[in-house]
N, CA, C and O atoms as a GROMACS GRO file, in nm:
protein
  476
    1UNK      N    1   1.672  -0.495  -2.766
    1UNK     CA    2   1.647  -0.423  -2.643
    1UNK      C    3   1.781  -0.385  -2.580
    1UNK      O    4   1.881  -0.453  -2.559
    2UNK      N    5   1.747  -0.238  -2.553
    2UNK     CA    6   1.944  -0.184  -2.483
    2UNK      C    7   1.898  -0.206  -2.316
    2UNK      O    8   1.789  -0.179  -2.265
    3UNK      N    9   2.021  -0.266  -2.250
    3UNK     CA   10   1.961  -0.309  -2.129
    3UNK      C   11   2.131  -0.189  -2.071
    3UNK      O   12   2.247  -0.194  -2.111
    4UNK      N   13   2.065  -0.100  -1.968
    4UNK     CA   14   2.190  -0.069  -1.925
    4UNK      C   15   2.279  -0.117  -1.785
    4UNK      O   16   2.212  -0.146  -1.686
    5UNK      N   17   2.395  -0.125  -1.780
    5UNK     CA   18   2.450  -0.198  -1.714
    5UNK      C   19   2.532  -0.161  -1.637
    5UNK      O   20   2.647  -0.182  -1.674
    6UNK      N   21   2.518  -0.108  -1.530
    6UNK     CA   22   2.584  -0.040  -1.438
    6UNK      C   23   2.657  -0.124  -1.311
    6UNK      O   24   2.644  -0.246  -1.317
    7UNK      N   25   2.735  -0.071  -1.195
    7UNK     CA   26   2.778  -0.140  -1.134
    7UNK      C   27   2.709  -0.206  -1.046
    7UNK      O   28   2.762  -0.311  -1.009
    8UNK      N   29   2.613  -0.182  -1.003
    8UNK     CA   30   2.489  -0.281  -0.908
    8UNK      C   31   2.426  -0.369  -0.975
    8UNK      O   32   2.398  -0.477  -0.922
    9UNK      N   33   2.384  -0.334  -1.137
    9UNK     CA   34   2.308  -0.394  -1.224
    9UNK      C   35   2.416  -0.511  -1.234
    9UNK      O   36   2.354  -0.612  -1.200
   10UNK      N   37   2.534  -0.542  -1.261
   10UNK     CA   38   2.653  -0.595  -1.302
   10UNK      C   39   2.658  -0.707  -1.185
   10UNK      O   40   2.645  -0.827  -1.209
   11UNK      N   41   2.681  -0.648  -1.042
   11UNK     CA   42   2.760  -0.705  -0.945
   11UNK      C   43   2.629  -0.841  -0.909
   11UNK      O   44   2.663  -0.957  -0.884
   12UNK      N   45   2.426  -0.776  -0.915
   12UNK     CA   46   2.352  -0.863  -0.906
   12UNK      C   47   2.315  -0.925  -1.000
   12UNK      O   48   2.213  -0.990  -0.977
   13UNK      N   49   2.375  -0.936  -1.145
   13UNK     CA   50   2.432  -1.021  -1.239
   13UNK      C   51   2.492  -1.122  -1.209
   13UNK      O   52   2.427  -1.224  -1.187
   14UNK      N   53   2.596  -1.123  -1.202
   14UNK     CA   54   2.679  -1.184  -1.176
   14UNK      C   55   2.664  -1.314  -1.074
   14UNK      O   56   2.712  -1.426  -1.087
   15UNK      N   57   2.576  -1.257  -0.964
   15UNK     CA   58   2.507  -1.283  -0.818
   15UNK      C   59   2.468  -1.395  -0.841
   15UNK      O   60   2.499  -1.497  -0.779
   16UNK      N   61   2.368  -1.384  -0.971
   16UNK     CA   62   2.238  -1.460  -1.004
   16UNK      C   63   2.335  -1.575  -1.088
   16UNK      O   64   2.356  -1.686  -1.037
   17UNK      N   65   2.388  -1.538  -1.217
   17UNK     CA   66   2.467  -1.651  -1.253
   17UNK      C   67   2.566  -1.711  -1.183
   17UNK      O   68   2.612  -1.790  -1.266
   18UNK      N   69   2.624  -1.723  -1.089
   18UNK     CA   70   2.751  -1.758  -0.990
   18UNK      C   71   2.574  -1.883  -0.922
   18UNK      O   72   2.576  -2.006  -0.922
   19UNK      N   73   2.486  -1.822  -0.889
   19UNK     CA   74   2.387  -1.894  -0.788
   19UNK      C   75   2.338  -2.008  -0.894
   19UNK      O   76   2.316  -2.115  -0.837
   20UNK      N   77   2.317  -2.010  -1.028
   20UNK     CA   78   2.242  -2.066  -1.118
   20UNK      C   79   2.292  -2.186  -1.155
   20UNK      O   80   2.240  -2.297  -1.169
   21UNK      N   81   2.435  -2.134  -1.174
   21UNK     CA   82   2.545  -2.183  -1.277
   21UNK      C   83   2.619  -2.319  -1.140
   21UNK      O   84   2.626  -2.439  -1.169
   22UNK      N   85   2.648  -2.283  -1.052
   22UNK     CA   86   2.711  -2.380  -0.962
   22UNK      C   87   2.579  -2.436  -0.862
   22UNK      O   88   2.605  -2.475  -0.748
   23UNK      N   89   2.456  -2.436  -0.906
   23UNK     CA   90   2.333  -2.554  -0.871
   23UNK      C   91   2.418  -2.676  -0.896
   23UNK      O   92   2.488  -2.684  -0.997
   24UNK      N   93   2.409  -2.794  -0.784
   24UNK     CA   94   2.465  -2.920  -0.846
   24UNK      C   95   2.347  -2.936  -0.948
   24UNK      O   96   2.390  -2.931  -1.063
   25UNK      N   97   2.216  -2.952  -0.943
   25UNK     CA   98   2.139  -2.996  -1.083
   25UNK      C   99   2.138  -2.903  -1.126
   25UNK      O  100   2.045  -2.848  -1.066
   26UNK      N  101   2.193  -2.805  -1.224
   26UNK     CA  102   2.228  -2.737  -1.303
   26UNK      C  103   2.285  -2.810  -1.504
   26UNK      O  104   2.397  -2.837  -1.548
   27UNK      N  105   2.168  -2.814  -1.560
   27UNK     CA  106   2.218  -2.854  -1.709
   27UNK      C  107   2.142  -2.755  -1.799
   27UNK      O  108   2.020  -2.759  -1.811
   28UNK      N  109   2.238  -2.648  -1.876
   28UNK     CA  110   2.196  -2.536  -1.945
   28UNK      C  111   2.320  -2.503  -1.957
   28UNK      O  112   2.427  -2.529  -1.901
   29UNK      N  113   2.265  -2.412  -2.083
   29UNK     CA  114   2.317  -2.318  -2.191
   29UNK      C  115   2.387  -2.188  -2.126
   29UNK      O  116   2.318  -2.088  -2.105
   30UNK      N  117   2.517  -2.187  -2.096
   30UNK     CA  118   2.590  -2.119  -2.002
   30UNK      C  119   2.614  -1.943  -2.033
   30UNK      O  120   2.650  -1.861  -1.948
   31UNK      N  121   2.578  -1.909  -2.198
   31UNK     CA  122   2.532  -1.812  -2.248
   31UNK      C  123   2.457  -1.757  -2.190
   31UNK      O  124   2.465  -1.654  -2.123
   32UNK      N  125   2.339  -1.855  -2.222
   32UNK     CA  126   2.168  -1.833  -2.220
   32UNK      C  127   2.116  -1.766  -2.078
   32UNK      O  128   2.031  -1.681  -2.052
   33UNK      N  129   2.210  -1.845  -1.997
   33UNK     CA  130   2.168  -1.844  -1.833
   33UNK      C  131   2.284  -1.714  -1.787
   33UNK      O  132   2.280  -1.671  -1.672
   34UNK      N  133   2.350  -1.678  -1.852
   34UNK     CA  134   2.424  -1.499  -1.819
   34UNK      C  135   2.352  -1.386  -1.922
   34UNK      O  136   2.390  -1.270  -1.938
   35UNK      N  137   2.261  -1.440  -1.974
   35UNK     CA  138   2.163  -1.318  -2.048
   35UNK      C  139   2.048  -1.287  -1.987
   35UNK      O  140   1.983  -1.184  -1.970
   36UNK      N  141   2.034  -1.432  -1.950
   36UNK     CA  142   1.875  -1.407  -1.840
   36UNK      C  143   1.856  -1.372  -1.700
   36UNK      O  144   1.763  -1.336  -1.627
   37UNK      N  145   2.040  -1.408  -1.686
   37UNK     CA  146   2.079  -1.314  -1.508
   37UNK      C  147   2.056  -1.152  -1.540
   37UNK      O  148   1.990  -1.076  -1.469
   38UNK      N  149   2.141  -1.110  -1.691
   38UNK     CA  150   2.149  -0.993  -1.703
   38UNK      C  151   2.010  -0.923  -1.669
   38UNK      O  152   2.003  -0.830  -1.589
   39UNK      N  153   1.910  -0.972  -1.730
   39UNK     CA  154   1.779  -0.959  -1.783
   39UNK      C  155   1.689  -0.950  -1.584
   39UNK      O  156   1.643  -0.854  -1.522
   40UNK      N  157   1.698  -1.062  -1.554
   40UNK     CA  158   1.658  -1.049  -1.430
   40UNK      C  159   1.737  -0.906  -1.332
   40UNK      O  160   1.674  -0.814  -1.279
   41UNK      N  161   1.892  -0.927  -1.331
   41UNK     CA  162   1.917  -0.787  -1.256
   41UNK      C  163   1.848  -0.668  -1.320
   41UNK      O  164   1.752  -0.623  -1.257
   42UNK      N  165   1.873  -0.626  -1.402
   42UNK     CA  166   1.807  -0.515  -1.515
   42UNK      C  167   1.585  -0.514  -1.501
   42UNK      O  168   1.514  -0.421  -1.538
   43UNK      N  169   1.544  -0.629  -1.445
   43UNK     CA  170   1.434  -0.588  -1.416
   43UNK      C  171   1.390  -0.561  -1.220
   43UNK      O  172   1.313  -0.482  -1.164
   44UNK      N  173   1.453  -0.635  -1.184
   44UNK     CA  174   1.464  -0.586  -1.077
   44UNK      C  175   1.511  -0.439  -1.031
   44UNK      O  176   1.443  -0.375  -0.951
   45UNK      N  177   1.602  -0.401  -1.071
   45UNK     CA  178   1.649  -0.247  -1.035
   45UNK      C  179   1.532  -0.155  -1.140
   45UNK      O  180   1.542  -0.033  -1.148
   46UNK      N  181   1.469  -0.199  -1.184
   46UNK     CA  182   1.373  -0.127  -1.276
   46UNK      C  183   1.239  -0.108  -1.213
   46UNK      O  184   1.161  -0.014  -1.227
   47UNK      N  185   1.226  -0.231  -1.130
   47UNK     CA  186   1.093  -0.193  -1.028
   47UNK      C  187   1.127  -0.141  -0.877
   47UNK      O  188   1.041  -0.113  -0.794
   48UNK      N  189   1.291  -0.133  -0.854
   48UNK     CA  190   1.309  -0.077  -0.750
   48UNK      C  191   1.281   0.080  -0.732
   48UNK      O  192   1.228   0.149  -0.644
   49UNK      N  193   1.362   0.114  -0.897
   49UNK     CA  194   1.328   0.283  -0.912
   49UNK      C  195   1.209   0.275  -0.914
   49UNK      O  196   1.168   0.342  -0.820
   50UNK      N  197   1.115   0.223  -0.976
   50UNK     CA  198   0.963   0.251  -0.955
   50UNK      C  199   0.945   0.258  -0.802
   50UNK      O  200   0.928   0.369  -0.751
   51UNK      N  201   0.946   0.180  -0.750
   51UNK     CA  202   0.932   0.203  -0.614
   51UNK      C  203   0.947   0.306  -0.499
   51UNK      O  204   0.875   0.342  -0.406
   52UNK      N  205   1.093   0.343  -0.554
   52UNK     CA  206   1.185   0.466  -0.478
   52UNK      C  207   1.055   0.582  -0.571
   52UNK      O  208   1.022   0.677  -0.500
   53UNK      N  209   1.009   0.582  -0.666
   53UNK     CA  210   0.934   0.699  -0.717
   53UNK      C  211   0.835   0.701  -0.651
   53UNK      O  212   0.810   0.809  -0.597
   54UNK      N  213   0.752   0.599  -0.632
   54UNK     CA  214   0.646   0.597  -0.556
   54UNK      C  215   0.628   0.662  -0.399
   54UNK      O  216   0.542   0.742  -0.363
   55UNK      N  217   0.716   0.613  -0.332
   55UNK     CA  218   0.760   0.622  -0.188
   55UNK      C  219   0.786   0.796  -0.213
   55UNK      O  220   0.717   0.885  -0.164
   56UNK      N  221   0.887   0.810  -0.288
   56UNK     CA  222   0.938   0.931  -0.253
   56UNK      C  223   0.816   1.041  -0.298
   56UNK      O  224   0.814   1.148  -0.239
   57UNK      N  225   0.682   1.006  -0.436
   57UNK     CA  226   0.579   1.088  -0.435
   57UNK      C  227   0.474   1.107  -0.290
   57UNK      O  228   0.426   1.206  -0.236
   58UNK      N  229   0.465   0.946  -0.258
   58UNK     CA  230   0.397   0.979  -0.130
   58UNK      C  231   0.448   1.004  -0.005
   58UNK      O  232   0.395   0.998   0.105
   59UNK      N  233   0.535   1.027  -0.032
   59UNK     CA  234   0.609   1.128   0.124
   59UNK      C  235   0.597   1.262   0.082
   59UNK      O  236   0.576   1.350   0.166
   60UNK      N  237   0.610   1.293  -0.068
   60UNK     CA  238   0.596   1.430  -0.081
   60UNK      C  239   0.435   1.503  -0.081
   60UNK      O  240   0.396   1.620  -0.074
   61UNK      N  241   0.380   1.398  -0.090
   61UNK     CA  242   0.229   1.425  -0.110
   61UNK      C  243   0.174   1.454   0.056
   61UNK      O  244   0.085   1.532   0.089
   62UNK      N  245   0.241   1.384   0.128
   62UNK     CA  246   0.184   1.384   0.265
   62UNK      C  247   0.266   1.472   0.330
   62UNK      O  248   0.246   1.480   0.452
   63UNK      N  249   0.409   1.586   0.252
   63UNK     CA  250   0.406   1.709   0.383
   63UNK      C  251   0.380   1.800   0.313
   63UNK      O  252   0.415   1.912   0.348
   64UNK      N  253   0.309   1.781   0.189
   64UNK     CA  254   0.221   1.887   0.106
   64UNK      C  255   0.073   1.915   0.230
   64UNK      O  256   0.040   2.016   0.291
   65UNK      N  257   0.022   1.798   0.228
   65UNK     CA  258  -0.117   1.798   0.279
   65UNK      C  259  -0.109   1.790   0.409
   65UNK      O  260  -0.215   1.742   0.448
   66UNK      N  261  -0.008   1.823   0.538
   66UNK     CA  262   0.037   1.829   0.665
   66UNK      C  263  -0.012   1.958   0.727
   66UNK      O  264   0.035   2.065   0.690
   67UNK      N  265  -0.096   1.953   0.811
   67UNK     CA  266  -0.110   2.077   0.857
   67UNK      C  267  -0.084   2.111   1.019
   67UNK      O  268  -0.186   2.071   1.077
   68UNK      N  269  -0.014   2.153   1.093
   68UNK     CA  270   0.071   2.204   1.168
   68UNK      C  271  -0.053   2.217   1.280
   68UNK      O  272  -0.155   2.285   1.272
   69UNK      N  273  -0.019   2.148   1.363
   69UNK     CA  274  -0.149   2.197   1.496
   69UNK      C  275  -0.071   2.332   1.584
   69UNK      O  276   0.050   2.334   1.606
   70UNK      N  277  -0.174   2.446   1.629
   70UNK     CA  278  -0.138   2.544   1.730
   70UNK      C  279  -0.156   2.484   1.862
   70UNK      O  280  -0.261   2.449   1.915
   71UNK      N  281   0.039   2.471   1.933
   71UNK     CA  282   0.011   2.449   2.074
   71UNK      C  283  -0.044   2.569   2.139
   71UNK      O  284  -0.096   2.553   2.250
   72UNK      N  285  -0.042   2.693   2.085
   72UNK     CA  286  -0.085   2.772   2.171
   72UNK      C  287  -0.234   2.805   2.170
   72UNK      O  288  -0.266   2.876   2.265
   73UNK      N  289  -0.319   2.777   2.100
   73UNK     CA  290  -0.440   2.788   2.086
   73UNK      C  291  -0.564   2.715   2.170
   73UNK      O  292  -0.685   2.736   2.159
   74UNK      N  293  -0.488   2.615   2.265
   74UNK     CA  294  -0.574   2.558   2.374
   74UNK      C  295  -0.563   2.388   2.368
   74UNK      O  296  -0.512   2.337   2.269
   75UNK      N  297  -0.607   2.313   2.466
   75UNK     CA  298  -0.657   2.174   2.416
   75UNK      C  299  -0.788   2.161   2.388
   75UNK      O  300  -0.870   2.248   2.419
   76UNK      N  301  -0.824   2.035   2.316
   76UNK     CA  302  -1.000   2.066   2.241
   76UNK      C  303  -1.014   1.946   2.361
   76UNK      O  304  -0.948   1.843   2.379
   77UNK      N  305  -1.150   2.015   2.450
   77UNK     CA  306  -1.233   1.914   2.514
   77UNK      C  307  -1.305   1.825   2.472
   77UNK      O  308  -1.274   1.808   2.354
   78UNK      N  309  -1.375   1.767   2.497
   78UNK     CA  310  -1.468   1.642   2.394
   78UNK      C  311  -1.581   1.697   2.387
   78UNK      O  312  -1.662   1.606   2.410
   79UNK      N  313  -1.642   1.802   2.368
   79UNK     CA  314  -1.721   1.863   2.302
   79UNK      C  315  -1.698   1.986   2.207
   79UNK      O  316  -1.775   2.078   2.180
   80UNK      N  317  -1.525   1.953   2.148
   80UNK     CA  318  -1.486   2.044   2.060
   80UNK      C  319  -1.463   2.176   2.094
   80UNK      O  320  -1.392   2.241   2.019
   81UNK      N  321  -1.528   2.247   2.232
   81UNK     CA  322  -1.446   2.399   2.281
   81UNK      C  323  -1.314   2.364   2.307
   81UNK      O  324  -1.286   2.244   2.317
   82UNK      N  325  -1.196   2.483   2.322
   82UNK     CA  326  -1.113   2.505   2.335
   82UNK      C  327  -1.095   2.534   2.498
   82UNK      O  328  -1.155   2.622   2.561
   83UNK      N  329  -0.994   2.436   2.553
   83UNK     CA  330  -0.955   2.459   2.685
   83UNK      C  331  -0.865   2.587   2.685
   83UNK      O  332  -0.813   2.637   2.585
   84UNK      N  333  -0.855   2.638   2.833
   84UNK     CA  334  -0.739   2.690   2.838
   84UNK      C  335  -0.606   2.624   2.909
   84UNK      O  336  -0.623   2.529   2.985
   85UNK      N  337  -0.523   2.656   2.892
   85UNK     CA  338  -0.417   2.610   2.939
   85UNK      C  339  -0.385   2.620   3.092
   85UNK      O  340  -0.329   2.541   3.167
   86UNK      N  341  -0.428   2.723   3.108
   86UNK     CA  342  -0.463   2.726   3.342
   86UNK      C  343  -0.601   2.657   3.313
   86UNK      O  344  -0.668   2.744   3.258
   87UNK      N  345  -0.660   2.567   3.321
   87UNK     CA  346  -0.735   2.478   3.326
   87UNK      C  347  -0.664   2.334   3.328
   87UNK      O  348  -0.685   2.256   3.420
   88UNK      N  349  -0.596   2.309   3.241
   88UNK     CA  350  -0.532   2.185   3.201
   88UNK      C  351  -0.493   2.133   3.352
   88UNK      O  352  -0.434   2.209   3.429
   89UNK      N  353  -0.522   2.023   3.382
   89UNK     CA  354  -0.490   1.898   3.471
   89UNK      C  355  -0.340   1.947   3.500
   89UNK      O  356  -0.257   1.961   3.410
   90UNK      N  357  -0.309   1.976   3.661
   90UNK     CA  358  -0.165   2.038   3.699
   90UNK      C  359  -0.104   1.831   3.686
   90UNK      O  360  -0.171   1.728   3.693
   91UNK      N  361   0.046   1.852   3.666
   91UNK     CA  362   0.087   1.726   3.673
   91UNK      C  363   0.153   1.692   3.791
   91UNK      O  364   0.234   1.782   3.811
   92UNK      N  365   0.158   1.633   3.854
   92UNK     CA  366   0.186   1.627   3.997
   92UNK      C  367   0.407   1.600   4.029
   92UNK      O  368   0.490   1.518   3.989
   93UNK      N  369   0.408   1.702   4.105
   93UNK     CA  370   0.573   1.662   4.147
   93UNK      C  371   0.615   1.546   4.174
   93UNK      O  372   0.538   1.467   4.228
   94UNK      N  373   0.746   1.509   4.141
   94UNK     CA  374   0.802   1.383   4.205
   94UNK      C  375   0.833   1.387   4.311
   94UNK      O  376   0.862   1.505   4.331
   95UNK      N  377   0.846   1.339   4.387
   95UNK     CA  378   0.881   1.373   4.524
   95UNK      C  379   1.049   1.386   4.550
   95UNK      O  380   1.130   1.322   4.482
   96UNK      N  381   1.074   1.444   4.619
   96UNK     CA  382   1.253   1.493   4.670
   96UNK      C  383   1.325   1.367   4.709
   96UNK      O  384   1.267   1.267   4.751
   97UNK      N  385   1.449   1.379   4.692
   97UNK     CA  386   1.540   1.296   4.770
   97UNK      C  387   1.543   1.373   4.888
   97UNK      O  388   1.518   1.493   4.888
   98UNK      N  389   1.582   1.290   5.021
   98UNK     CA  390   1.662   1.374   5.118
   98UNK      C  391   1.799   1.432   5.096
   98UNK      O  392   1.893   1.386   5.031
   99UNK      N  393   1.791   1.545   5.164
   99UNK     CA  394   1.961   1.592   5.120
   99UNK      C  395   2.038   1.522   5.176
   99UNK      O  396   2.145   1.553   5.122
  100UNK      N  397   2.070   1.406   5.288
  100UNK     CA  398   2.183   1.324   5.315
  100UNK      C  399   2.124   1.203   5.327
  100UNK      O  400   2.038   1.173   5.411
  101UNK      N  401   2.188   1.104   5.208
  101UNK     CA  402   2.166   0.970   5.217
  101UNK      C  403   2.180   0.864   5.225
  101UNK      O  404   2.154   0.860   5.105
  102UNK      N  405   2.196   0.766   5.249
  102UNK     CA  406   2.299   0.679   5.283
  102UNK      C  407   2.391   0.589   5.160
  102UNK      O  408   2.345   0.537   5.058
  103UNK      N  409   2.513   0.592   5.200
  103UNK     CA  410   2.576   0.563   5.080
  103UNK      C  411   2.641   0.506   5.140
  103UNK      O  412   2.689   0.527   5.252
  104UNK      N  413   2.657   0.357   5.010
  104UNK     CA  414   2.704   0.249   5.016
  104UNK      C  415   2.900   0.273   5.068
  104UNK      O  416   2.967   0.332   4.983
  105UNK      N  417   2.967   0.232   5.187
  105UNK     CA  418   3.081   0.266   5.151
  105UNK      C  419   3.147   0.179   5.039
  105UNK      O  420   3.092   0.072   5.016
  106UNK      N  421   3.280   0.218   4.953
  106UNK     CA  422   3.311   0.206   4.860
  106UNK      C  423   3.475   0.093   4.907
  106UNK      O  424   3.559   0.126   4.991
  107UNK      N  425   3.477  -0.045   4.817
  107UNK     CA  426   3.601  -0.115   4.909
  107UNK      C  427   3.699  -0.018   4.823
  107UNK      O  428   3.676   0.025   4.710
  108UNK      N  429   3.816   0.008   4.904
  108UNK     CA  430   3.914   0.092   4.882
  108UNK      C  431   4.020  -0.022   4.786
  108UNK      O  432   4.034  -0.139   4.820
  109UNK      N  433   4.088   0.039   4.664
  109UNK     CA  434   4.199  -0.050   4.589
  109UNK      C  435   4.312  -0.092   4.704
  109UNK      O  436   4.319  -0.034   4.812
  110UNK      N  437   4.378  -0.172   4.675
  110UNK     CA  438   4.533  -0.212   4.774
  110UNK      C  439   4.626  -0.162   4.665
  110UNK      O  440   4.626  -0.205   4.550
  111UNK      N  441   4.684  -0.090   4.702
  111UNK     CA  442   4.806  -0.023   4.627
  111UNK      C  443   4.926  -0.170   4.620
  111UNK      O  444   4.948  -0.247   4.714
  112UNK      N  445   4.988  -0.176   4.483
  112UNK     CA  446   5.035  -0.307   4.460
  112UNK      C  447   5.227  -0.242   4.464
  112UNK      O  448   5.280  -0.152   4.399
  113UNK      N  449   5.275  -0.319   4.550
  113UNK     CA  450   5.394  -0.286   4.636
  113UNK      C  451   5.490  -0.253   4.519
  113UNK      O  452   5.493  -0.315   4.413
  114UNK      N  453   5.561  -0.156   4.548
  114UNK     CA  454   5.689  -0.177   4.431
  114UNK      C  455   5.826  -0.256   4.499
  114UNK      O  456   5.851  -0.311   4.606
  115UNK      N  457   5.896  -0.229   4.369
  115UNK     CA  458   6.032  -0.308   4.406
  115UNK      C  459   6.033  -0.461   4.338
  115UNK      O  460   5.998  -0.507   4.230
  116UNK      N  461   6.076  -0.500   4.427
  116UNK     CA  462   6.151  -0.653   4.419
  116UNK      C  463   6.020  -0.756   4.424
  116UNK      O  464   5.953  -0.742   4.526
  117UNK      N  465   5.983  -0.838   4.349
  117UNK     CA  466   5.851  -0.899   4.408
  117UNK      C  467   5.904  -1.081   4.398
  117UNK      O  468   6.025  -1.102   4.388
  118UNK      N  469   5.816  -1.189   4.403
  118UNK     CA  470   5.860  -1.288   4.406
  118UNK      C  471   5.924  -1.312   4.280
  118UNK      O  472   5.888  -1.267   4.171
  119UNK      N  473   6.019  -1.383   4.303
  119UNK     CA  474   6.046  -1.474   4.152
  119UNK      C  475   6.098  -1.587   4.144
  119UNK      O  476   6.112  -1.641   4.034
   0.00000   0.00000   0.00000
């Protein structure tokens, strides 16, 4: 079996034997256990692309089958006619600030003296 081995495939290789290999109860075949890391990264990234295929068919499937509502065509009442839009519920104003209001005064900085200071 050709397993291909790329730099992610490699680096979560590696991952897995570094995690396996320095278990304090760890007693095995130090070969065995960097073929079966290989083997584990190499199936994992194999069901990830499956995955990424999947995802990416059903996103494509769903702005295939998307159909675009007309804002200008009315709102639907609950008996399915079409409102008009001078019908629609007016939304009510916020109410105004006054134009002069009271404001917090602001403490002014102390300008820090030049020259000669203690020393």
């Amino acid at each position: 079996m050709k397993m291909k081995l790329d730099k992610d495939t490699y680096l979560l290789a590696q991952d897995i034997y570094l995690r396996t290999v320095t278990n304090p109860g760890y007693k095995g075949n130090d070969q065995q256990t960097a073929v079966e890391s290989i083997r584990h990264s190499v199936a994992f990234f194999t069901q990830w692309e499956a995955m990424q295929a999947q995802v990416s068919a059903a996103a494509n499937d769903v702005i295939e089958n998307a159909k675009p509502e007309s804002l200008a065509s009315g709102i639907k009442k609950a008996n399915g006619d079409r409102q008009k839009l001078s019908e629609a519920p007016k939304k009510e104003l916020r109410g105004k600030l006054p134009a002069k209001r009271e404001k917090t005064p602001i403490k002014q900085l102390r300008a820090k003296a030049k020259g000669k200071g203690k020393r």
